[in-house]
BAMI-926695 format. One line per 3 residues: number of its first residue (from 1); for each residue x, y, z of C-alpha. Coordinates in nm, 4 decimals. Example, Ala and Ser with C-alpha at 12.3 -4.5 7.8 and 13.67 -1.06 7.14 Angstrom:
2
1	1.2300/-0.4500/0.7800; 1.3670/-0.1060/0.7140
end
This chain:
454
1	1.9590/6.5170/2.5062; 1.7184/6.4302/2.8230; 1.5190/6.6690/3.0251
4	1.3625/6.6730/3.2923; 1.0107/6.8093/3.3301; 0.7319/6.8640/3.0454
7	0.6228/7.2239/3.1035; 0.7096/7.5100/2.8883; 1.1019/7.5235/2.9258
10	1.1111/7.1438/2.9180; 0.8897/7.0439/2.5856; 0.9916/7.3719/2.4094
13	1.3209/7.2689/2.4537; 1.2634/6.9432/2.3309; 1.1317/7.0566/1.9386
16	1.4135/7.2764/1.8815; 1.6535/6.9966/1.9994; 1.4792/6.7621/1.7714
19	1.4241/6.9819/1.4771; 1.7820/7.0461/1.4773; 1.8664/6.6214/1.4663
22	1.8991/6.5336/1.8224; 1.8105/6.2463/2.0037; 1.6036/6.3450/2.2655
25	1.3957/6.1814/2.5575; 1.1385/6.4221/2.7721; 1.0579/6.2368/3.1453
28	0.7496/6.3779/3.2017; 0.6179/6.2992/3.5539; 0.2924/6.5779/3.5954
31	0.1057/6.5159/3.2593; 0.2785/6.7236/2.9210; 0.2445/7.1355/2.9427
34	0.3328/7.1477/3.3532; 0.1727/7.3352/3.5490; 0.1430/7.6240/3.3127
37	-0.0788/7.3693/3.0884; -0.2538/7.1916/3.3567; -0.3316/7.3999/3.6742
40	-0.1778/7.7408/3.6383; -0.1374/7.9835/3.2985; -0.4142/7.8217/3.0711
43	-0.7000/7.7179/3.3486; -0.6185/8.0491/3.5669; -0.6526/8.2466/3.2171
46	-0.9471/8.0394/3.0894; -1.1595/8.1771/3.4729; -1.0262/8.4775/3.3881
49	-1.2044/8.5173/3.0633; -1.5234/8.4250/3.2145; -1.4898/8.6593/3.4760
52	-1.4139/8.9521/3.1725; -1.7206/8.8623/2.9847; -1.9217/8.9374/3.3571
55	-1.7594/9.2776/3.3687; -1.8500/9.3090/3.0122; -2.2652/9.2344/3.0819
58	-2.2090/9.4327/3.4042; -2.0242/9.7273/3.1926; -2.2809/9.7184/2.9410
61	-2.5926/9.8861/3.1010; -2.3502/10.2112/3.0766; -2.3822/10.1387/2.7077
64	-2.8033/10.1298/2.7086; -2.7674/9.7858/2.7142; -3.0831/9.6159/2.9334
67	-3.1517/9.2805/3.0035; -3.3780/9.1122/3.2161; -3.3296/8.8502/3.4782
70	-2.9818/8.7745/3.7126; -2.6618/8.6949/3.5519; -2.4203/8.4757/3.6931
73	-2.2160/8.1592/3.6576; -2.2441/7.7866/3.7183; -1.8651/7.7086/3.8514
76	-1.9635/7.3598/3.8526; -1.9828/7.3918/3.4573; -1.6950/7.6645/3.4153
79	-1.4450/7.4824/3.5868; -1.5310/7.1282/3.3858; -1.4619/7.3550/3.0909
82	-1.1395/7.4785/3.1893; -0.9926/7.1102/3.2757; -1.1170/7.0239/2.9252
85	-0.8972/7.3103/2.8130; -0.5886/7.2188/2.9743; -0.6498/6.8062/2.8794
88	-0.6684/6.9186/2.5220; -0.3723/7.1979/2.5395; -0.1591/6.8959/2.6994
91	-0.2491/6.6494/2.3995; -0.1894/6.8814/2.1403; 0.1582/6.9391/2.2995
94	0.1673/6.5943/2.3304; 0.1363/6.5379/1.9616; 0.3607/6.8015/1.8497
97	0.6154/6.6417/2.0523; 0.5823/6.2815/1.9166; 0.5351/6.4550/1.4929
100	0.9147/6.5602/1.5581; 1.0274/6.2879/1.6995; 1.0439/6.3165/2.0503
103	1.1045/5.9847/2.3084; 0.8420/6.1029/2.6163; 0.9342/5.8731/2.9140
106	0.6108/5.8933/3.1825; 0.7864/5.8802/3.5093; 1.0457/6.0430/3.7794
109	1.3543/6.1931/3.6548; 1.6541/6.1799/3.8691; 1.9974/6.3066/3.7805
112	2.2677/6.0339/3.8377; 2.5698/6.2600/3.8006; 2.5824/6.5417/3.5254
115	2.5906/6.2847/3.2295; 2.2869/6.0252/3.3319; 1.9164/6.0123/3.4304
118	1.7603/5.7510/3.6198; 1.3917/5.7526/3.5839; 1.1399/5.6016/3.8002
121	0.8838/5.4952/3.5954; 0.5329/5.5432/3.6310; 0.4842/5.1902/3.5230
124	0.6861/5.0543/3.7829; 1.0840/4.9939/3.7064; 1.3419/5.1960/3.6234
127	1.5383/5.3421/3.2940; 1.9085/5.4483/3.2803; 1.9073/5.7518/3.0031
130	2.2573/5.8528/2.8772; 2.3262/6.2168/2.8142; 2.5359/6.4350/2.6419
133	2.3521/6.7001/2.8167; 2.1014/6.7291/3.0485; 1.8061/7.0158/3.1091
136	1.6916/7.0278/3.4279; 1.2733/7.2148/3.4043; 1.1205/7.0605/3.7031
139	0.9064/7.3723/3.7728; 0.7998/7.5067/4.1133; 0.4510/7.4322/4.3170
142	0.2713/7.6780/4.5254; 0.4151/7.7415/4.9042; 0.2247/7.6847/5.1761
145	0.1958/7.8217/5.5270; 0.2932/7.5726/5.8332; -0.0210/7.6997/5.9846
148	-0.2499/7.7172/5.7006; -0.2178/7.3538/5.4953; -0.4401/7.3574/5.1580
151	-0.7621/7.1051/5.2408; -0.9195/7.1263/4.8970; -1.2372/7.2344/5.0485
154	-1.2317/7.5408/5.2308; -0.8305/7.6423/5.2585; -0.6969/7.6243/4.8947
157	-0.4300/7.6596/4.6680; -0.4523/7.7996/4.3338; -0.4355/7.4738/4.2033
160	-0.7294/7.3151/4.3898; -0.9711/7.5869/4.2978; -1.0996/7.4278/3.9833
163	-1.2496/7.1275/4.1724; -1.5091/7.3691/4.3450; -1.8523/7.2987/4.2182
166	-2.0329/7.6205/4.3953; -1.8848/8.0032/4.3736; -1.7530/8.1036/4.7325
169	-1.9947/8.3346/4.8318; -1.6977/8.5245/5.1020; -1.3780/8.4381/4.9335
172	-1.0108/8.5908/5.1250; -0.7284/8.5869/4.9146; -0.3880/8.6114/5.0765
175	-0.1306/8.7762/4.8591; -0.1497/9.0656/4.7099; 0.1418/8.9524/4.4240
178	0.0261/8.9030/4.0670; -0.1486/8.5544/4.1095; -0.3238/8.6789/4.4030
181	-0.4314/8.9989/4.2619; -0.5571/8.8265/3.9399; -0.7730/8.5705/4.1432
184	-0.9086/8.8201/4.3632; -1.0325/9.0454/4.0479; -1.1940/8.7101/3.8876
187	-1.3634/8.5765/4.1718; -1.5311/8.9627/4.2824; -1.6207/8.9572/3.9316
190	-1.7883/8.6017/3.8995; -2.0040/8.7159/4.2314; -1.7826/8.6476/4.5034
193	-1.7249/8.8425/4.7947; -1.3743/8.9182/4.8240; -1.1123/9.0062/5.0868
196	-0.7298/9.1072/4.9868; -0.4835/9.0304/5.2513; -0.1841/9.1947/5.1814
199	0.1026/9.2154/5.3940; 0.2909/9.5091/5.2091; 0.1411/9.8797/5.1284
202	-0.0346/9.8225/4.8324; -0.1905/9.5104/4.5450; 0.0853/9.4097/4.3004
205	0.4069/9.5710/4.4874; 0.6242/9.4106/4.2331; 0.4806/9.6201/3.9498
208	0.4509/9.9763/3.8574; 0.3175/10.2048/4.1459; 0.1065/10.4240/3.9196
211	-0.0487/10.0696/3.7804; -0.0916/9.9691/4.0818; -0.2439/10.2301/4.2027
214	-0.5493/10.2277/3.9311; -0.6222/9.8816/4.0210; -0.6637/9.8943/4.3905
217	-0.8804/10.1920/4.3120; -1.0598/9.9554/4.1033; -1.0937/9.6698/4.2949
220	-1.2293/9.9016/4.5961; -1.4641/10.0903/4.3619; -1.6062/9.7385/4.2511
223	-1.6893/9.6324/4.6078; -1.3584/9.4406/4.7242; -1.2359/9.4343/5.0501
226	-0.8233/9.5337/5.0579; -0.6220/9.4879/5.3642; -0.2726/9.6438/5.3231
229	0.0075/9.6010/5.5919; -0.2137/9.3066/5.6798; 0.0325/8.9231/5.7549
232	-0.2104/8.6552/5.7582; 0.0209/8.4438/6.0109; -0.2691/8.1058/6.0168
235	-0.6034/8.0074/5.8527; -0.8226/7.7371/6.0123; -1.1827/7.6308/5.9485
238	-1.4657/7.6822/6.1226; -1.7894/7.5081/6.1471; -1.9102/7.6696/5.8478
241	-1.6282/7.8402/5.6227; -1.2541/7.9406/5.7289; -1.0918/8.1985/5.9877
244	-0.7829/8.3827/5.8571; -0.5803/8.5374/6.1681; -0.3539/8.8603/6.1017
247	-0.0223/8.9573/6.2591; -0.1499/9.2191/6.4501; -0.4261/9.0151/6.6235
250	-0.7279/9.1191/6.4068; -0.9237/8.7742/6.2137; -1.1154/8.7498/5.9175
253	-1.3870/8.5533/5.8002; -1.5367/8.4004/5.5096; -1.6606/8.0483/5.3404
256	-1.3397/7.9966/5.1735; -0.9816/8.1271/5.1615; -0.6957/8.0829/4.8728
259	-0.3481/8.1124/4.9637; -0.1406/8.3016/4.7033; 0.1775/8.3536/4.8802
262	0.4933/8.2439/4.6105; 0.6367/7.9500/4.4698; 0.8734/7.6664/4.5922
265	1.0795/7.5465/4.3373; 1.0516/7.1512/4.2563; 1.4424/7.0647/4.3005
268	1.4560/6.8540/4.6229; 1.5018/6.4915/4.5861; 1.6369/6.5537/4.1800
271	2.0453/6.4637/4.2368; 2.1326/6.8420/4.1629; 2.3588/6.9079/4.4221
274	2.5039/6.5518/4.3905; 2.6053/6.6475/4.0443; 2.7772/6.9170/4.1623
277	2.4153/7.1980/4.0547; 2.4384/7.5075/4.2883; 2.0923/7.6163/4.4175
280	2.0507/7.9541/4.6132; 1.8965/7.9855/4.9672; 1.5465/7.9261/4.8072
283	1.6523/7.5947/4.6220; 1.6213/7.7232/4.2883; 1.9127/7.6273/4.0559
286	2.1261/7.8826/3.9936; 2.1859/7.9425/3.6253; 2.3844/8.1993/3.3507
289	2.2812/8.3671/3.0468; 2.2358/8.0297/2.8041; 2.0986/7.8302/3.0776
292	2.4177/7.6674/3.2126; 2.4241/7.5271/3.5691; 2.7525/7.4632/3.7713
295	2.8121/7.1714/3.6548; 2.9151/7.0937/3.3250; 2.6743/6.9246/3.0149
298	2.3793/6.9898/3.2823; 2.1283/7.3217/3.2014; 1.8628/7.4624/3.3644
301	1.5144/7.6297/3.2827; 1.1730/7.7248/3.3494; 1.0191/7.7902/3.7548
304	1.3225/7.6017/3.9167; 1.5501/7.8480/3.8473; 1.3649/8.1697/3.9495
307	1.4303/8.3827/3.6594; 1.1416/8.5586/3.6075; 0.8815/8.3011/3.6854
310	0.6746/8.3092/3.2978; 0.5937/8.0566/3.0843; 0.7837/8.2536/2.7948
313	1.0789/8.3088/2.9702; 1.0770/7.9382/3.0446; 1.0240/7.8404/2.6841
316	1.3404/8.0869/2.6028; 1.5545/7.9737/2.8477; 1.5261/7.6083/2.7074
319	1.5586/7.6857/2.3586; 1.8577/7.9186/2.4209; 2.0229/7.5974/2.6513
322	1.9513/7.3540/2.3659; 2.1003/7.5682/2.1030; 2.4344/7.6480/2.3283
325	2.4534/7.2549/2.4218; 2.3997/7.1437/2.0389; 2.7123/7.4116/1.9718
328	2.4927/7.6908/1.7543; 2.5578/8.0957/1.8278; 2.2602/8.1800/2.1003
331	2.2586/8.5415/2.2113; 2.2339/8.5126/2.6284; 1.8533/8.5748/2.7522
334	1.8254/8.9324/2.7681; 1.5459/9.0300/3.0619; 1.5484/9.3864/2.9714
337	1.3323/9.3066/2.6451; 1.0930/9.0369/2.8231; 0.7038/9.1997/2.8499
340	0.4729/9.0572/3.1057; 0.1151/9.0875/3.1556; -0.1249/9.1109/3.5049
343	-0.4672/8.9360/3.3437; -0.6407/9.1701/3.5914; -0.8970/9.4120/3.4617
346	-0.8084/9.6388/3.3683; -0.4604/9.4393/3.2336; -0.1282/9.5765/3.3655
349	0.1522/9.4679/3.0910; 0.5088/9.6079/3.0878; 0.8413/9.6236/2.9320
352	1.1937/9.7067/2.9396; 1.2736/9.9813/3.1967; 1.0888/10.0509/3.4951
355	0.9656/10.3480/3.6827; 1.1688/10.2225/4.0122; 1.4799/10.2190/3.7703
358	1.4654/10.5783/3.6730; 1.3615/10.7210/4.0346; 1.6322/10.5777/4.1502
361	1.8870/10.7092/3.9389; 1.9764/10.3962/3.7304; 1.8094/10.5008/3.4135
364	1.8251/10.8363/3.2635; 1.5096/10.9128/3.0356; 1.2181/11.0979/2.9472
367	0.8894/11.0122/3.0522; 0.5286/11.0203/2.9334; 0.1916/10.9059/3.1123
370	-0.1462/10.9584/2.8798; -0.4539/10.9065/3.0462; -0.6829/10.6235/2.8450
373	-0.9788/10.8300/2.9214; -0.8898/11.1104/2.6738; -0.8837/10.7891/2.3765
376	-1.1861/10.8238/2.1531; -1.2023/10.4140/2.1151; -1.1835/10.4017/2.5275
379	-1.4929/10.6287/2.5395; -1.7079/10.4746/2.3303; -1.6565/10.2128/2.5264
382	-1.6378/10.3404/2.8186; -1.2972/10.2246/2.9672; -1.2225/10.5323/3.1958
385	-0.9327/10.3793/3.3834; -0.6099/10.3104/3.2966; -0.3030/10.4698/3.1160
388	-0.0095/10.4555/2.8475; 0.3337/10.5366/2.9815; 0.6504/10.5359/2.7698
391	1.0150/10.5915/2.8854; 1.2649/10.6844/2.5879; 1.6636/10.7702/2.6579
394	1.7100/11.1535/2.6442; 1.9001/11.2774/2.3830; 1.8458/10.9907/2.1152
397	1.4958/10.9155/2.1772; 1.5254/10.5466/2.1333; 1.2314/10.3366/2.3271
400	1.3389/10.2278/2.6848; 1.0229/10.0875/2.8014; 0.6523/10.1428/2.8889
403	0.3428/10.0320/3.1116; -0.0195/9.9982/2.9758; -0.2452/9.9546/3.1664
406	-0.5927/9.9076/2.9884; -0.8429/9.6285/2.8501; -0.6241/9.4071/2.6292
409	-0.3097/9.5635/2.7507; -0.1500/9.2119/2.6978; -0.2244/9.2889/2.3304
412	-0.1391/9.6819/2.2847; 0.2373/9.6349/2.4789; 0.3294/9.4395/2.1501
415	0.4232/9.7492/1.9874; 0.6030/9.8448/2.2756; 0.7876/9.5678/2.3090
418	0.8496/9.5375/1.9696; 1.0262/9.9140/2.0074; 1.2192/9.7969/2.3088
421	1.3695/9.4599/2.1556; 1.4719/9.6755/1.7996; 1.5897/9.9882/1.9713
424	1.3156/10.2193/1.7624; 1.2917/10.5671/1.8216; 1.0047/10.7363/1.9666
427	0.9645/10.9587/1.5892; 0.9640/10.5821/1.4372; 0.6970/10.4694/1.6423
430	0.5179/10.7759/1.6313; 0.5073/10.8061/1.1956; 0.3791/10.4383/1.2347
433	-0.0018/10.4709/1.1315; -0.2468/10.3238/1.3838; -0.6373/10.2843/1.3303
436	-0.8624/10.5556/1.4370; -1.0121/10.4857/1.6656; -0.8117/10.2545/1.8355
439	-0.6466/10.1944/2.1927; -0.3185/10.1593/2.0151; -0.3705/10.5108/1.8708
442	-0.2492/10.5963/2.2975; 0.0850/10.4042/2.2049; 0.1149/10.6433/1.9138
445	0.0050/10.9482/2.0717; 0.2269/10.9214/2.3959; 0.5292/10.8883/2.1174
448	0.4400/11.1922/2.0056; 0.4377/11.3902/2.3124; 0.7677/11.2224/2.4394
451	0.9069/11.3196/2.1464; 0.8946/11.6994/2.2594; 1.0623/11.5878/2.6093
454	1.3378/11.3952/2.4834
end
């Protein structure tokens, strides 16, 4: 086996292809973990926990808590933390890939028909690496704007902000998607000043409306600046900080702006197409259930191929394609049990059916929405926003689906999801026994009450 890119789908791929008896050789051109490791998931979630613990001091005063003297952060320090963080997650993926036997080649892969990879290596040279198949997880880097190019000073990608020594006091994010949204909410947290450009309605128009809805109110409540039905068409700098001009003539200002506004998948320049891959209008490869490009012994996984663009769906999609390619019984990847998290505050996670599904007509089921506020746990401490929404299939009452949106919620979807993926019943989740008081006791309760609707 060889593949082609160390991030999730690519080195996750590589153990279960090992631990099974393969021969296997990983060409790893960006450092071990990809971008998920190294500049995107683990950094972007490391800020992120800073920012929470801000909230938390800031939060706290509602508790009786006092304190003297300012609070803040030294970004110089936080962000020499969070490279630290990624450098050691990358080793320790490192090592688990060399305990089980894995051949990691540093270099430039390049498919040389579906059975071969040439790699360029970083050393200078090349290697010839024979394959009975091939896994293509080259990941995806952030797109840019033709008139707004990333500087690494003042106009910045998401993967540049960690060199910034000082906060940016007037920070505009454009993008309102999930890894705009979640940098906006850190950076008004650490003591930025923020400003949301978002060129559709509302934040996050890929999630749940009634989500969304709670964090916008959020954001605005906490002192951010949101722009809806706003297309930042250029951003230039100025003498002192960074001009952001908007479709409909209007500018805005501030000392720094981060563009959040997709992903390009990394498949140019790779051979795919000359070994007969099909990629979509976007370039990303274009894959089925197990993984399996067009062309035959070659499989694809991870950012490249667009399929919903997480680090766990990556890691699935490569262990499923190893397991079909090594000839064991995989079951296809099933999206409609995958859970996914905003790392906003308060946390937006989700699963299985959606609320667009069922208001259009696609979904039959019974719904319930319970307000957090009326939890005894989110009282004492004083979480009032936020919600637990569960969708169950009329009739039978078996789990479709749900939305939390709370502190945590990455945590308290678990049971959820867990629901979802066995095909439990809402009485089966409901006689489950949760703590009191808890947060999960909302998962329980809105069981309870769907029960009666279903």
């Amino acid at each position: 086996m060889v593949i082609v890119g160390g991030g999730p789908g690519g080195y996750e791929a590589a153990l279960v292809a090992a631990q099974v008896g393969a021969e296997v050789t990983l060409v790893d051109r960006d450092g071990l973990g990809g971008s998920a490791v190294l500049t995107d998931v683990v950094p972007s979630k490391g800020l992120i926990t800073v920012a929470d613990v801000m909230d938390e001091v800031t939060d706290s005063r509602q508790l009786g808590v006092r304190f003297g003297g300012d609070v803040g952060v030294d970004l110089r320090v936080v962000n020499q933390r969070l490279k630290a963080l990624a450098a050691a997650q990358s080793a320790d993926v490192a090592a688990h890939l060399e305990r089980d036997g894995v051949r990691v080649v540093r270099g430039i892969g390049r498919l040389d028909g579906p059975d071969r990879v040439v790699a360029q290596l970083a050393e200078g040279g090349t290697e010839e690496l024979e394959a009975d198949a091939v896994l293509v997880a080259t990941g995806a880097h952030p797109r840019e704007l033709p008139s707004a190019k990333p500087d690494g000073e003042r106009i910045l990608s998401w993967t540049q902000l960690y060199d910034l020594a000082e906060l940016p006091p007037e920070l505009i994010v454009v993008g309102s998607g999930v890894t705009g949204a979640e940098f906006a909410g850190a950076y008004q947290a650490l003591g930025s000043q923020v400003t949301l450009v978002s060129s559709r309605d509302r934040v996050l128009p890929g999630e749940d409306a009634d989500a969304a809805a709670v964090l916008e109110e959020v954001f605005e409540r906490r002192g951010m600046t949101v722009l809806s039905r706003s297309r930042a068409m250029s951003a230039s700098r100025t003498s002192d900080g960074v001009v952001v001009e908007l479709e409909d003539g209007r500018t805005v200002t501030g000392s720094h702006v981060l563009l959040a506004v997709g992903s390009v998948p990394n498949t140019e320049g790779v051979g795919l197409e000359e070994a007969g891959v099909t990629l979509d209008g976007g370039g990303f490869v274009q894959v089925d259930g197990v993984s399996r490009t067009s062309a035959r012994g070659v499989y694809a996984a991870g950012d490249c191929t667009g399929v919903l663009m997480l680090a766990s769906v990556a890691a699935m999609q490569g262990r499923i394609a190893m397991k079909h390619a090594l000839g064991e019984a995989v079951s296809p990847l099933a999206l409609s049990v995958v859970s996914s998290n905003v790392f906003t505050d308060p946390e937006i996670a989700t699963v299985g059916v959606t609320q667009r599904q069922i208001d259009a007509g696609e979904v039959s089921a019974a719904q319930v929405k319970l307000p957090l506020a009326t939890n005894a746990r989110a009282k004492m401490q004083e979480f009032h926003d936020g919600f637990v929404k569960l969708y169950c299939r009329r009739g039978t009452g078996i789990v479709l689906g749900g939305v939390v949106v709370a502190p945590r919620a990455s945590e308290l979807i678990y049971p959820v999801s867990l629901a979802v993926r066995l095909g439990l019943n809402v009485d089966q989740v409901a006689d489950a026994f949760t703590v009191y008081p808890s947060l999960s006791g909302s998962v329980s309760e809105a069981a309870r009450q769907l029960h009666l609707r279903s």
